[in-house]
C-alpha positions, 0 to 999 in steps of 0.5 A, a space after each residue: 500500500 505504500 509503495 502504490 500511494 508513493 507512485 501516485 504522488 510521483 505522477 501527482 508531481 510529474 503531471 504538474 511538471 508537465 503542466 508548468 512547461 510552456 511551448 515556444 510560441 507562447 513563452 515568446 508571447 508572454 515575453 512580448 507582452 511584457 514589454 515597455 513599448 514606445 510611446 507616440 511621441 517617440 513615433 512623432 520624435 521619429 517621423 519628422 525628421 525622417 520625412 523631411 531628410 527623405 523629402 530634402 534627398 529626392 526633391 534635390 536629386 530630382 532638380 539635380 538630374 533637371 539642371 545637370 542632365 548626363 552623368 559626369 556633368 559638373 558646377 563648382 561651387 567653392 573651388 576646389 573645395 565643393 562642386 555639384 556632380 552628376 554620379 549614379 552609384 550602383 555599389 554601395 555606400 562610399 561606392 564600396 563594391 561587394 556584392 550583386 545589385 539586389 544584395 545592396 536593397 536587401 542589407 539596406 531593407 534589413 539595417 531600416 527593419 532593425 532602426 524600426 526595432 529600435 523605435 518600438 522601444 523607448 528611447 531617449 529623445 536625442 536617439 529617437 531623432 536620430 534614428 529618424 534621420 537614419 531611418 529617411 536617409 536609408 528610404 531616400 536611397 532604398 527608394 531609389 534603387 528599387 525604382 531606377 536601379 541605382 543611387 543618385 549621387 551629387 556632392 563631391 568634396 576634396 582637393 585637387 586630385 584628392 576627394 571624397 566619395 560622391 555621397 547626397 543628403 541621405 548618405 549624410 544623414 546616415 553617416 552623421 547621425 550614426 556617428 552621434 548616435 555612437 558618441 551618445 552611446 559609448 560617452 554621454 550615456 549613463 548606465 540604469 541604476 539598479 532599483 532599491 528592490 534589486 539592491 538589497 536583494 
């Protein structure tokens, strides 16, 4: 009699083991669920300055294209220091070649994915506004590859014989607000104090 009153405590036990076990889906579920999501103003934080780096980026390629026509077409504007350009960049940023056209959309749609993966989480105002930026130049330039095939590029910067790669607004925009962004991170942003809760315990 004890030893059948001992294995049924083992199954009472075992069943509830089994019962306490979560599948995949739903532990992912419930971790969603318990997440802090960004609020509108962080939305609103975000668009502005996305919208207006995408506007700024096609509306100056459009009149570019307008006034230079052919590719190489150039206007000095500080000499030798700044000239406008006609280029169309079909490798990647800094005309840095390593892959097939359609891989160059596909990294770009995955880094605008992750900058949005970002904004779902609260952030501070410096960075969400940064990420706006990053977010409209990398559309101004995805855009454009999937609609002619290649970026139109049009500031070029340097001396003489030296300069700099061909780059427009939204390759500013990225690069700029990346570097903020990593100054921000690594020396002006403080770590979260533990709560007094998790102290003394």
């Amino acid at each position: 009699m004890k030893k059948s009153g001992y294995k049924g405590s083992t199954k009472k036990n075992k069943s509830k083991k089994g019962s306490g076990k979560k599948g995949l889906f739903t532990s992912i579920l419930d971790r969603i669920s318990g997440m802090t999501w960004a609020k509108p103003r962080q939305w609103l934080l975000a668009l502005i300055p996305a919208a207006c780096v995408f506007t700024a980026d096609q509306v100056s390629k459009a009149i570019l294209v307008a006034k230079l026509k052919y590719v190489g077409a150039q206007v000095w504007v500080i000499e030798p220091l700044l000239k406008l350009t006609y280029a169309r960049n079909e490798a990647g940023l800094f005309s840095l070649v390593y892959g097939p056209p359609w891989l160059y959309i596909v990294l770009m749609s995955v880094a605008m994915v992750l900058v949005i993966v970002f904004l779902l989480r609260p952030q501070k105002t410096l960075i969400a506004v940064l990420l706006g930026f990053i977010l409209g130049g990398g559309i101004g330039n995805l855009f454009d590859r999937i609609r002619v095939g290649y970026v139109v590029d049009w500031i070029s910067m340097g001396l003489k014989n030296w300069r700099w790669a061909t780059y427009n607004i939204a390759d500013a925009s990225i690069v700029v607000s990346v570097i903020a962004v990593l100054i921000f991170e690594f020396f002006f942003s403080k770590p979260k104090k533990k709560e007094a809760g998790e102290e003394k315990s």
